[in-house]
C-alpha positions as CSV (number, residue, x, y, z in Angstrom):
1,X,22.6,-7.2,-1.7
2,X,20.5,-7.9,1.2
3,X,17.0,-7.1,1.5
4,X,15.9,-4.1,4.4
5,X,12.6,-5.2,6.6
6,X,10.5,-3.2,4.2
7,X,12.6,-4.5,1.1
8,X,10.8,-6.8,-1.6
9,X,12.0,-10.0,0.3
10,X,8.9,-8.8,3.0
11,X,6.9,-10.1,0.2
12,X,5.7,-13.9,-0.7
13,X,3.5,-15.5,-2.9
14,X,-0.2,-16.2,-1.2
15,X,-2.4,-19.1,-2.2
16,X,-6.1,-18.3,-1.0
17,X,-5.3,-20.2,2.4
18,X,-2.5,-18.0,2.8
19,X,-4.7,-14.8,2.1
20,X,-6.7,-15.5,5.2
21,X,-4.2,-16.6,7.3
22,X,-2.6,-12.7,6.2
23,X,-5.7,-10.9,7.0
24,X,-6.2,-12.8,10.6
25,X,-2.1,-11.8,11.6
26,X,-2.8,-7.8,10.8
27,X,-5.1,-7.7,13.5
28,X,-2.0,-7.1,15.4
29,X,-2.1,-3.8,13.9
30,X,-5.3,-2.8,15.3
31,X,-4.2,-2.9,19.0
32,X,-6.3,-2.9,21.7
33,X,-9.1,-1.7,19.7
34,X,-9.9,-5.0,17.5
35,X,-10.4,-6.9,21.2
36,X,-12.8,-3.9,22.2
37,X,-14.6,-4.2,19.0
38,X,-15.3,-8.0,19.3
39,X,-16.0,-7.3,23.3
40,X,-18.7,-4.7,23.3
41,X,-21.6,-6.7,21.0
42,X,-20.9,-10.0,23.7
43,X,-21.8,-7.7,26.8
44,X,-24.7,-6.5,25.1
45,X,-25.7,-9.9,23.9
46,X,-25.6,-10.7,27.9
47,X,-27.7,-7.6,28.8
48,X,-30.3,-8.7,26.1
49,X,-30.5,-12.1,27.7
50,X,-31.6,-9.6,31.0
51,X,-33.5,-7.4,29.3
52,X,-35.8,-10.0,27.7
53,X,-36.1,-12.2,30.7
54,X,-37.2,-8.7,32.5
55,X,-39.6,-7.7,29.8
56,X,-41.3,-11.1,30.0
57,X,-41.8,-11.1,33.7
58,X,-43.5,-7.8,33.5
59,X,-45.8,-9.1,31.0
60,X,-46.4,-11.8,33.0
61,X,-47.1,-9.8,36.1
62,X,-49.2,-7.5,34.5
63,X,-51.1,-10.4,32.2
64,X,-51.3,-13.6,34.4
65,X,-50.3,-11.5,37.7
66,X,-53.0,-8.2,37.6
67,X,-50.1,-6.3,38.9
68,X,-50.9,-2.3,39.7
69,X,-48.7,0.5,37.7
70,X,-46.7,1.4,40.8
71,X,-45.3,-2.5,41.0
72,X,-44.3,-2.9,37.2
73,X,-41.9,0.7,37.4
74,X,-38.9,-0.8,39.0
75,X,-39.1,-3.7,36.1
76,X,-40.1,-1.2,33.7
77,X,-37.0,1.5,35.1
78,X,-34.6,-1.4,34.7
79,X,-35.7,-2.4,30.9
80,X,-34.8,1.2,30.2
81,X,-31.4,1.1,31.8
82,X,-30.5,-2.2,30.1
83,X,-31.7,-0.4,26.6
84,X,-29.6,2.4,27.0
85,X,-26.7,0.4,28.4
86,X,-27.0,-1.8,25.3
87,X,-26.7,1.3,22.9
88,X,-24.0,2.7,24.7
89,X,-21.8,-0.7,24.2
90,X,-23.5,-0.7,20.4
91,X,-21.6,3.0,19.7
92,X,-18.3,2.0,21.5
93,X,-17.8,-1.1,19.6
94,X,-18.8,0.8,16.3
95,X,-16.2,3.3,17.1
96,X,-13.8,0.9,18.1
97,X,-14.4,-1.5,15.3
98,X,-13.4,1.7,12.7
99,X,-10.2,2.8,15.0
100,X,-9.2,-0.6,14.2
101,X,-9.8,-0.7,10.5
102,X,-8.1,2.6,10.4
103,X,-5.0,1.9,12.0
104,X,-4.3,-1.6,10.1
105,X,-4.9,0.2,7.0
106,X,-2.2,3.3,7.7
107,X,0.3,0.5,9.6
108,X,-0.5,-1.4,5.7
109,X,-0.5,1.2,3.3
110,X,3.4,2.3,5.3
111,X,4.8,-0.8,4.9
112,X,3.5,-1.5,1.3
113,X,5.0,2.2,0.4
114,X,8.9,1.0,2.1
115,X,8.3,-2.0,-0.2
116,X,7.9,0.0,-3.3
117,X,10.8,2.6,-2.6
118,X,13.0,-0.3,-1.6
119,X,12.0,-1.6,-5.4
120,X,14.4,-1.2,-8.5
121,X,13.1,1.6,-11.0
122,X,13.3,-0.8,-13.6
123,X,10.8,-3.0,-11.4
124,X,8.1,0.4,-10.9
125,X,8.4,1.3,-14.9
126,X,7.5,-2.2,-15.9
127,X,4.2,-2.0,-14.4
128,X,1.2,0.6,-14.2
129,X,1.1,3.5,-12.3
130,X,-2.8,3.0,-12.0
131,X,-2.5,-0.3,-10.4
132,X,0.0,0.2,-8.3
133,X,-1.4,3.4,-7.0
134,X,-4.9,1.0,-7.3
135,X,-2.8,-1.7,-4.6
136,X,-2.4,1.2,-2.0
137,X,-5.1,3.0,-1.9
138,X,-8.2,1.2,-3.3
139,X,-7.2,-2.1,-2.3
140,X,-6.0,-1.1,1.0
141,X,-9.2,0.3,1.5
142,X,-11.0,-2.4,0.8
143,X,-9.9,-4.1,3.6
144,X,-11.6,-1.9,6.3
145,X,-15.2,-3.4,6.2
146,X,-13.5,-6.9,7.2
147,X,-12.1,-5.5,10.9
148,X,-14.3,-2.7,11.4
149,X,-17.1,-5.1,10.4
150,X,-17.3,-8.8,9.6
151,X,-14.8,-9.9,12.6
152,X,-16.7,-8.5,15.2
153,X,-19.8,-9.6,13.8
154,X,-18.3,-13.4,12.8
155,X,-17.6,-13.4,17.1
156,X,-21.0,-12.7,17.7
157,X,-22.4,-15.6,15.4
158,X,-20.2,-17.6,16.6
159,X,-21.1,-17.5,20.1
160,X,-24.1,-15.7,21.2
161,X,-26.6,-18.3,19.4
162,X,-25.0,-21.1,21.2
163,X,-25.0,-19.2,24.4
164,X,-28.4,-18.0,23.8
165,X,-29.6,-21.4,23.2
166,X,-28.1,-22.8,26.3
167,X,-29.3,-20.1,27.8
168,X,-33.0,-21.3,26.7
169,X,-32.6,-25.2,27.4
170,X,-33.1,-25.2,31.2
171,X,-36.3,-22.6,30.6
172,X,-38.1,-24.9,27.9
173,X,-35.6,-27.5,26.3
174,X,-37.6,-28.0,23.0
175,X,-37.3,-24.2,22.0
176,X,-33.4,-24.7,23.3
177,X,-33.5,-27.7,20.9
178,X,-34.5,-26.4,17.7
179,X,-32.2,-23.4,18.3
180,X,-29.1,-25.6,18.6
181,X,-30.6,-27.4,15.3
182,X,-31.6,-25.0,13.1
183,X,-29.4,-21.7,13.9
184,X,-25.7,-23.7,12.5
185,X,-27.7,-24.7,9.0
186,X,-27.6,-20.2,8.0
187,X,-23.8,-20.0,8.3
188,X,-23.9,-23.6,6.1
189,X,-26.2,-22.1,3.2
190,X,-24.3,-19.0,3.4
191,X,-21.2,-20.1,3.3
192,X,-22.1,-22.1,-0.2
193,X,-23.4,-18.8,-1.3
194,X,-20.4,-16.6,-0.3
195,X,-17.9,-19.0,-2.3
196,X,-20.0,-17.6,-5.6
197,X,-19.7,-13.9,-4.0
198,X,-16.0,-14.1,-3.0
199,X,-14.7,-14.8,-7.0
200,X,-17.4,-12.3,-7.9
201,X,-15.5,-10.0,-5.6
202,X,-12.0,-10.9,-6.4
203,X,-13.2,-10.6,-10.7
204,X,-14.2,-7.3,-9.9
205,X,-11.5,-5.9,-8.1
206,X,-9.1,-7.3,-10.8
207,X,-11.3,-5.8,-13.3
208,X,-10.9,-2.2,-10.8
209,X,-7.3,-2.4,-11.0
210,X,-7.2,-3.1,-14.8
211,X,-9.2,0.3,-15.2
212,X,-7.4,2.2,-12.6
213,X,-4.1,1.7,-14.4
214,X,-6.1,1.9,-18.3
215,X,-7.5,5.4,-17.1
216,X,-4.4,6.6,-15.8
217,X,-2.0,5.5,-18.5
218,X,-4.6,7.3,-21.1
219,X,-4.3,10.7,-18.8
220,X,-0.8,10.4,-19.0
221,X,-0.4,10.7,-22.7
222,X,-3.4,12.0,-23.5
223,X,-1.3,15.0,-25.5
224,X,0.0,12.3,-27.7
225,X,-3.5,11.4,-28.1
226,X,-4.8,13.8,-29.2
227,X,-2.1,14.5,-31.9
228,X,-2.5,11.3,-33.5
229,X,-6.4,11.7,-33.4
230,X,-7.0,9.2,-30.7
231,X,-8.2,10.9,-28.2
232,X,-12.5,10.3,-29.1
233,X,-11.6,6.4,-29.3
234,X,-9.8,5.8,-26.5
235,X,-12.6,7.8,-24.6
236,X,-14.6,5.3,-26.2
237,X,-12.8,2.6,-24.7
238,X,-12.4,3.9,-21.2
239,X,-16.5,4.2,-21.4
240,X,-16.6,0.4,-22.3
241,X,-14.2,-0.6,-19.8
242,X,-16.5,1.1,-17.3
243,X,-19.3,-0.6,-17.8
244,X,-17.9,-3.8,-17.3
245,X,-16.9,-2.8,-13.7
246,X,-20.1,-2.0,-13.6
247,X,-22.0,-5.0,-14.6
248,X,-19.1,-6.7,-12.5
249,X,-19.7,-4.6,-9.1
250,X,-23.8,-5.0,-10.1
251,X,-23.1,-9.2,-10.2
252,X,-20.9,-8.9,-6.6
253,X,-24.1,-6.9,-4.9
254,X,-26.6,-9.2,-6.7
255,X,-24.8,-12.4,-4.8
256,X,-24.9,-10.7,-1.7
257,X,-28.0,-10.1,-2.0
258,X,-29.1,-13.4,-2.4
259,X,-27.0,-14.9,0.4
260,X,-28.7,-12.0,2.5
261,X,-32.1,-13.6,1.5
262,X,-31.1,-17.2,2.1
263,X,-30.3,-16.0,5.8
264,X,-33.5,-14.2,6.5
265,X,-35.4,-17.0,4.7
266,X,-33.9,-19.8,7.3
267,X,-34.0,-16.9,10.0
268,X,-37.9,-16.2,9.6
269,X,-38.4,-20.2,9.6
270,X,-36.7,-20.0,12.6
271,X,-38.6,-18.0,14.5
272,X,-42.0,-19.0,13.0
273,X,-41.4,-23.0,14.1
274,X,-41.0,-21.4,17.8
275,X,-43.9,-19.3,17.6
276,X,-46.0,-22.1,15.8
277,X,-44.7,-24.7,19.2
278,X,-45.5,-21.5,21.9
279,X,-48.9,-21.1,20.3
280,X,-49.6,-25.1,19.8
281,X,-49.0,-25.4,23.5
282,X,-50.8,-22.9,24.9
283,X,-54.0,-24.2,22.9
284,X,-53.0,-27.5,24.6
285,X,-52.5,-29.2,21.3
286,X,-48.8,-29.8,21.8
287,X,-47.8,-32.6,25.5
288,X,-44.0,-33.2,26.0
289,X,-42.8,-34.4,29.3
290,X,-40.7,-31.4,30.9
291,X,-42.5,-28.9,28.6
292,X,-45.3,-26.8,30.8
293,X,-45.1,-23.8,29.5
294,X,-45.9,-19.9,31.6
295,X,-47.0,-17.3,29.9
296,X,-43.8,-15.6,31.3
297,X,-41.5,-19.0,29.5
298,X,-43.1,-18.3,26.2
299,X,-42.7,-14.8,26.0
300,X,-39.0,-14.8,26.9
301,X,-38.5,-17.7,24.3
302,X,-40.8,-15.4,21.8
303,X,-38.5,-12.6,22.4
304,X,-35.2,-14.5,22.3
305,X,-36.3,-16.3,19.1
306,X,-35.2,-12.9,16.4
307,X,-32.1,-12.2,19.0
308,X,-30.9,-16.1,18.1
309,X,-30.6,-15.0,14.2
310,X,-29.5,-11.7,14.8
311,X,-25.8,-12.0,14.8
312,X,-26.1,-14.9,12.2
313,X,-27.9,-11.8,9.9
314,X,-25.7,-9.2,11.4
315,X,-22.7,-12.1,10.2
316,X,-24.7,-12.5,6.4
317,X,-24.6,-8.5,6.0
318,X,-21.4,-8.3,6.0
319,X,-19.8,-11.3,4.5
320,X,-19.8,-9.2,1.3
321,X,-16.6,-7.3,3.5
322,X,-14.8,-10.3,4.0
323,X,-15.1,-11.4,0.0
324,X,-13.9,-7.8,-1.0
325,X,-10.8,-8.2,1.9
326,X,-9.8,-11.5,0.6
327,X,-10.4,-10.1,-3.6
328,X,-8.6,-7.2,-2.3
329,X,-6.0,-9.1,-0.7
330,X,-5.1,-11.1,-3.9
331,X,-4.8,-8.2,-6.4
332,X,-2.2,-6.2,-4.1
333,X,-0.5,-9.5,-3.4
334,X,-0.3,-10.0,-7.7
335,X,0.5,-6.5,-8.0
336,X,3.2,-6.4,-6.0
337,X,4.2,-10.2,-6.0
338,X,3.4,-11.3,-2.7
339,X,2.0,-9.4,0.8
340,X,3.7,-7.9,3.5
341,X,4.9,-10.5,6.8
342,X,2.5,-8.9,9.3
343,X,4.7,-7.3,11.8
344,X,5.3,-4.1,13.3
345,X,5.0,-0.8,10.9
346,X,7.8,0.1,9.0
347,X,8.9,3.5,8.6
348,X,11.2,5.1,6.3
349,X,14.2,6.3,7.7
350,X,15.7,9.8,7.4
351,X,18.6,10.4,5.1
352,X,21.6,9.8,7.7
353,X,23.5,13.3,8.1
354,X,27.1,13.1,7.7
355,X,29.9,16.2,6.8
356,X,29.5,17.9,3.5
357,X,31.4,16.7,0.3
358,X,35.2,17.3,0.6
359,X,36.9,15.7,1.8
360,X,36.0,12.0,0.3
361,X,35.9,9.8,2.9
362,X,37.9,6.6,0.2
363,X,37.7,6.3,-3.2
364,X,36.1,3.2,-5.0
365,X,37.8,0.9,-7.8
366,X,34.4,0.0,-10.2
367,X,34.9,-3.3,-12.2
368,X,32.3,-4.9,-14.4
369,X,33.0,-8.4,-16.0
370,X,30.9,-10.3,-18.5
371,X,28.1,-7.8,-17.9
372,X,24.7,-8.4,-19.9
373,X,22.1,-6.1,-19.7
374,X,18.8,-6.3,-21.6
375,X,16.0,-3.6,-21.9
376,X,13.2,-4.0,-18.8
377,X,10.8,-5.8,-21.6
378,X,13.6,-8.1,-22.4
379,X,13.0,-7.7,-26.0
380,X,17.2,-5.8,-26.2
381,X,20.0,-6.8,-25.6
382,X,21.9,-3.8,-25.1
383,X,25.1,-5.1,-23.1
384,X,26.6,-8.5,-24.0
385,X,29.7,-9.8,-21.9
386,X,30.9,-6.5,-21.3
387,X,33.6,-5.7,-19.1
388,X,35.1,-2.6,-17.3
389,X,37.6,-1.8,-14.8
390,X,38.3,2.2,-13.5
391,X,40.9,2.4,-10.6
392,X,39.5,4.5,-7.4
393,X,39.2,8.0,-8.1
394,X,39.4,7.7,-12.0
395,X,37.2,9.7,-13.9
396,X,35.2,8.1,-17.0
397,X,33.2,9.2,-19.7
398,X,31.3,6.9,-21.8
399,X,29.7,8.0,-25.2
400,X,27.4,6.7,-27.6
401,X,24.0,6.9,-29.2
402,X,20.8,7.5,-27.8
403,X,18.9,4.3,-26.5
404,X,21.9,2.6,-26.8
405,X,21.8,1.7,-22.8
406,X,24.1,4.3,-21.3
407,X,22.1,5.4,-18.7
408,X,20.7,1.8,-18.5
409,X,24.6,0.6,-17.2
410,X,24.7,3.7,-15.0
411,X,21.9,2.3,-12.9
412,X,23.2,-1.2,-13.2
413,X,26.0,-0.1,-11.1
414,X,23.8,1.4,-8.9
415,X,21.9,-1.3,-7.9
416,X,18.8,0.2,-9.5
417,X,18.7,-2.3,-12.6
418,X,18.6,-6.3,-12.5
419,X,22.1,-7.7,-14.4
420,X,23.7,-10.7,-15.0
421,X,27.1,-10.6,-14.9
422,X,29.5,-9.1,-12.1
423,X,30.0,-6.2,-10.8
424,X,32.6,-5.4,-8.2
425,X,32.8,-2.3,-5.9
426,X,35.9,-1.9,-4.4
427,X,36.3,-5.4,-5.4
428,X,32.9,-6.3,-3.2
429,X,30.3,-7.8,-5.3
430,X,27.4,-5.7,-5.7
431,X,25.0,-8.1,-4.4
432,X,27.1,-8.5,-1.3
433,X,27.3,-5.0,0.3
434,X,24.5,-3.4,2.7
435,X,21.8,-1.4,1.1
436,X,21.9,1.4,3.4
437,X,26.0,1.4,2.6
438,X,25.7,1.4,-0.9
439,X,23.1,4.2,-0.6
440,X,25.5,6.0,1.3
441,X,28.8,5.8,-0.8
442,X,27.4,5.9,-4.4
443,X,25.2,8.3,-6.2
444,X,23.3,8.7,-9.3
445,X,21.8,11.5,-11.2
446,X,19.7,10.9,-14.2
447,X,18.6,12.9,-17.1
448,X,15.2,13.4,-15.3
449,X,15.8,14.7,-11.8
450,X,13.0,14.7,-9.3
451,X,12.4,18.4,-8.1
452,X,9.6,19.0,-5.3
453,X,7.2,22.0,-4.4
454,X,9.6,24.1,-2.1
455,X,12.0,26.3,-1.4
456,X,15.2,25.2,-3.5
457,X,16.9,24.9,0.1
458,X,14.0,22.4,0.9
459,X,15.1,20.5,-2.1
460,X,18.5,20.4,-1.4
461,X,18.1,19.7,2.4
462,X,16.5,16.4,1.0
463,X,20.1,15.0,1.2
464,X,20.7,16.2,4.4
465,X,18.0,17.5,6.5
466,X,20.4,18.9,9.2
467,X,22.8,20.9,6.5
468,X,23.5,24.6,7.2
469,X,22.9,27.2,5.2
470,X,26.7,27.6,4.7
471,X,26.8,23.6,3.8
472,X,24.1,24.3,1.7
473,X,25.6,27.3,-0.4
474,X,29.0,25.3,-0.9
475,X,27.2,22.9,-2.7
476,X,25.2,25.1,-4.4
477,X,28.5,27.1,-5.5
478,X,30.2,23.5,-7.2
479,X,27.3,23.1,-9.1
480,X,26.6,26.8,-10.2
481,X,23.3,26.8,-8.4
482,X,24.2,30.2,-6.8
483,X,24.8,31.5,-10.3
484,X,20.8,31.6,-10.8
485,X,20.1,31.5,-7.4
486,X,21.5,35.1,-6.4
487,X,19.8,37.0,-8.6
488,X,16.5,35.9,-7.7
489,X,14.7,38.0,-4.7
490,X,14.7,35.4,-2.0
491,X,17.7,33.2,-3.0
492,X,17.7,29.7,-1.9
493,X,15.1,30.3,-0.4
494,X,13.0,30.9,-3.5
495,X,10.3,28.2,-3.8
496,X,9.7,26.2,-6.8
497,X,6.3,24.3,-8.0
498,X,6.5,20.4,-8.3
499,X,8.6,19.2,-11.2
500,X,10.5,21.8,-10.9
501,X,7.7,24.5,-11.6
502,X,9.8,28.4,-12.1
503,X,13.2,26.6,-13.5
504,X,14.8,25.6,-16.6
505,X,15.3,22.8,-17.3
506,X,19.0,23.4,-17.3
507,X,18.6,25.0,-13.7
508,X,17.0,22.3,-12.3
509,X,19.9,19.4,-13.3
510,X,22.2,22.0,-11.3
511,X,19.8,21.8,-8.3
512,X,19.9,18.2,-8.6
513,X,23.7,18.0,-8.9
514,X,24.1,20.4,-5.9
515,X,22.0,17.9,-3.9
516,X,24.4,15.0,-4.6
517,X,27.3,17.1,-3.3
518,X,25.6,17.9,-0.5
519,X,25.2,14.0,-0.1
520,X,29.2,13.8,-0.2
521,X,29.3,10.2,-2.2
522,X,32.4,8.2,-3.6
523,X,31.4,7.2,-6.3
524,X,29.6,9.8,-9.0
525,X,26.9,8.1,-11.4
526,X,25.7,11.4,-13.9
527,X,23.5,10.9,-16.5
528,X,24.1,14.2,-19.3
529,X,24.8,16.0,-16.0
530,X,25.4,19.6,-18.4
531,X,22.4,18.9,-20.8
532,X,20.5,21.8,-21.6
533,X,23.8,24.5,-21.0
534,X,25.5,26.9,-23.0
535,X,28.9,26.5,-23.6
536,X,30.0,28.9,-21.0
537,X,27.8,27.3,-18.4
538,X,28.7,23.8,-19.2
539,X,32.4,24.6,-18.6
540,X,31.6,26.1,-15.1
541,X,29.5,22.9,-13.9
542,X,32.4,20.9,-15.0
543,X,34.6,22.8,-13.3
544,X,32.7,21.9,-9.9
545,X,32.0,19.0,-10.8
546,X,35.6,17.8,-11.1
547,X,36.8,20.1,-8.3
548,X,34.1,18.1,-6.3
549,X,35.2,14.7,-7.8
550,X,38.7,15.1,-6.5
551,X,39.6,12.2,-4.5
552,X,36.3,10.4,-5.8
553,X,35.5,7.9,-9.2
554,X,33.5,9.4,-11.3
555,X,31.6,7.5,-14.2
556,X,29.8,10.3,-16.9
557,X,27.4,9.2,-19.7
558,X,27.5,12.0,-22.3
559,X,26.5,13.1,-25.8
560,X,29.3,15.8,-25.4
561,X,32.6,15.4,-26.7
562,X,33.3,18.6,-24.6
563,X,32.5,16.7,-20.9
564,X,34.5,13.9,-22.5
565,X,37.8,15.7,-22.9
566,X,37.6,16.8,-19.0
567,X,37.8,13.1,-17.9
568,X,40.9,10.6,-17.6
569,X,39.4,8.0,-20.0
570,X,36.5,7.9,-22.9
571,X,34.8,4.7,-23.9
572,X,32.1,3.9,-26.2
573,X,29.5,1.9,-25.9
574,X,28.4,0.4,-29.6
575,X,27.8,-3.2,-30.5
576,X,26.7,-4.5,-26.9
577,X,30.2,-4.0,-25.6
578,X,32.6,-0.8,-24.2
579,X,35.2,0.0,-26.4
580,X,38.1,1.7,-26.3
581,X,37.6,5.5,-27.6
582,X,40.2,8.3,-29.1
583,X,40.3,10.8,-26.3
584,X,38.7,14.4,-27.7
585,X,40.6,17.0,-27.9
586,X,40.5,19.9,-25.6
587,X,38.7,22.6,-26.1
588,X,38.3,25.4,-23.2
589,X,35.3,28.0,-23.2
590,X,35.6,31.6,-22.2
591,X,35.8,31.5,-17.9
592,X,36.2,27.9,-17.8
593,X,39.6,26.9,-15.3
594,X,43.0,25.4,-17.3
């Protein structure tokens, strides 16, 4: 079946080429606030080329020249201005520079949460909650210091020492020189230094994920723990696991802090050689042809000397961001198996609203033919070469033992479960038919449903946001959600807490059932849809349920010889294959319809 925008085919493999290549195409995300970012500091650097040559002339007037108070203001006014102008760019491209990061994070974290809905549940159960909760959220965040910080400032090394240097040559061409000579050997050092700090960074955010998903995996059973008397060791080993993100995270600062060093070691040599060749010729020690020095020259190439090194420090403090981007970059990309195309944010779309239930719009013929299904570890076979055909708008139950894969085939024929094998709705291969189609025409309730914090209404508008409260009550009636509902002071409109919080657990399968009506499917994937009923109960959920099913193919794994002797057909799974099964006989409970 083919893969949606957001869909795991949005996802490829990224060698460490690739990763930068991926960060550089989100700035597209960012808008016009990235540009802004990048464009403040290079105004500023221009006004500081001002400002300086400013300051140094009213030295030099007031020095060399004996100027009076009154005729260094307008100088002094102007050095002012420039300073506050220079601050006021500073803020905007601070503010700008996090707008970015914040909007390529949410357009990231949007499309990263499509790609995991779109995912089989047999994909998300194979792999930790912790790190993939870890991939959106610390990972993601992660990210931020590289747009908010490190790309603006990686412009400004980039160009303002060269411009500041050109700048410089026609006012004294051997400070211009040196510039030009010395400021390209920090980015070199650093860069050799930064290899070191980027696997320090990508170690520890593997490291990060590893404990995110530990931690959370331990919280999840950590009843179980402490019933088996495990509860002190695994605390234990979440402690241990701690401090080595520790020493980890202490290893990625201590490499930054070195390549921090190396810059302001080269940066102070810097500037020292200029002063050293300012002060030699002034004593008169120093005689280079085109070299005669004012005392207003060598104080504006005194002051420009610490602005030359400034973006190439402001670069080395934040080179750490761009490691932790690029670390950060490769665990959500081995997480998830590849990174998002950079394109425009994807959105999840609403549930499309269509009539309610009856009538069906056509019924489905479902054929399965050498079908092999293993367990998501692969260590089961649990279908072998099976094969299954049901005519549209049969009804089917299938028993057998727990574990033995039932529900495992009911998502196979939902497209929720990898399969070899064929399988053929309405004589379409599976693979073949549009996601959003299949969505649409076949539904599938498992043993587990998801209820959320809300009204039961609110839950069972999540089929169909635009459904009436008359809609809404017809489906609640098939499944016997009224028979609870009613007598409750609110009604459907009672909320519930999250995980169905205030119902049974029998009450909250019938909620769930009532949904998929509402949904009006044609084809009917239940997994134990009456577990946890009474006898009486059970008959009248069956009695909806086939009244509903009219018209439609319905496909029920059961434990109940009971459901079984409602439905056309029984088969039984045993031995890797469906086998033909001796239909129950029929029993009917007090209230339940002939």
């Amino acid at each position: 079946m083919p893969e949606t925008e957001t869909s795991a085919a949005a996802l490829k493999p990224a060698t460490d080429r690739a990763i930068g290549r991926w960060l550089t195409g989100l700035r597209r995300q960012a808008g016009a606030a990235l540009p802004l970012a990048v464009l403040a500091p290079l105004l500023g650097g221009g006004l500081l080329v001002l400002q300086a040559w400013l300051l140094a002339t009213v030295l030099d007037h007031a020095i060399a020249g004996g100027a009076a108070a009154e005729a260094l203001l307008p100088g002094l006014l102007s050095i002012g201005a420039l300073i506050a102008a220079r601050a006021l760019l500073s803020g905007i491209g601070e503010a700008a520079g996090a707008r970015a990061a914040e909007r390529i994070k949410l357009a990231l974290r949007r499309r990263l949460f499509a790609d995991l809905l779109a995912r089989r549940p047999d994909w998300t159960a194979a792999r930790s909650s912790g790190a993939l909760a870890a991939a959106l959220v610390e990972q993601v965040e992660a990210l931020d210091g590289f747009f908010s910080r490190f790309l603006p400032a990686m412009v400004q090394a980039a160009l303002l020492p060269l411009a500041f240097a050109v700048v410089i040559l026609p006012v004294d061409w051997v400070a211009g020189l040196l510039f030009l000579l010395t400021a390209p050997l920090v980015p070199l050092f650093m860069a050799l230094v930064g290899w070191g700090a980027e696997a320090a960074s990508r170690r520890q955010a593997q490291a990060f994920a590893r404990l995110s998903g530990y931690f959370a995996d331990r919280l999840r059973g950590l009843v179980t723990l402490r019933l088996f008397g495990r509860a002190e060791a695994e605390t234990a080993a979440v402690r241990d696991a701690a401090e080595a993100l520790r020493q980890r995270s202490l290893a990625v600062l201590r490499i930054a802090f070195l390549s921090s060093a190396v810059l302001e070691l080269f940066a102070a040599l810097g500037v020292a050689g200029i002063a050293l060749y300012v002060g030699l010729s002034y004593l008169g020690l120093i005689h280079l042809p085109g070299t005669a020095l004012t005392l207003q020259t060598g104080l504006f190439c005194l002051l420009m000397a610490p602005e030359v090194y400034q973006p190439l420090r402001l670069l080395a403090a934040h080179y750490h961001d761009r490691a932790n981007a690029r670390a950060g970059a490769a665990e959500i990309e081995a997480v998830l198996g590849g990174l998002p195309v950079a394109s425009r944010p994807a959105t999840v779309a609403a549930p499309p609203t269509r009539p309610v239930a009856p009538p069906p719009r056509s019924a489905i013929a479902v054929a399965i033919e050498d079908l092999v299904l293993d367990t998501p570890d692969g260590g089961r076979r649990l279908l072998d070469h099976a094969g299954l055909r049901l005519a549209a708008g049969g009804s089917l139950a299938i028993l057998g033992a727990s574990g033995i894969g039932k529900s495992s085939l009911l998502e196979a024929l939902a497209g929720l479960r990898a399969a070899e094998g064929r399988i053929l709705l309405g004589g379409v291969p599976l693979e073949a038919l549009d996601e959003a189609k299949l969505r649409a025409r076949v539904a599938i309730l498992g043993q587990r449903p998801r209820i959320f914090q809300g009204s039961i209404a609110d839950n069972l508008r999540l089929a169909r946001p635009g459904a009436s409260m008359a809609e809404l009550r017809l489906a609640a009636g098939l499944a016997d959600v009224l028979g609870f509902a009613d007598a409750l002071p609110q009604g459907l409109d009672t909320p519930v807490g999250d995980g169905g919080l205030g119902l049974s657990g029998g009450e909250a399968q019938r909620v769930a059932l009532a949904r998929i009506f509402l949904r009006n499917p044609d084809i009917l994937l239940l997994d134990e849809p009456t577990a946890h009923l009474d006898a009486v109960t059970e008959a009248r959920v069956l009695d909806g349920i086939l009244r509903f099913s009219a018209g439609r193919t319905l496909i029920v794994a059961t434990h109940s010889t009971a459901v079984a002797a409602r439905l056309e057909r029984v088969l039984r799974l045993a031995g890797g294959d469906l086998l033909p099964a001796p239909h129950p006989v029929r029993r009917f409970a007090p209230g339940s319809a002939a």
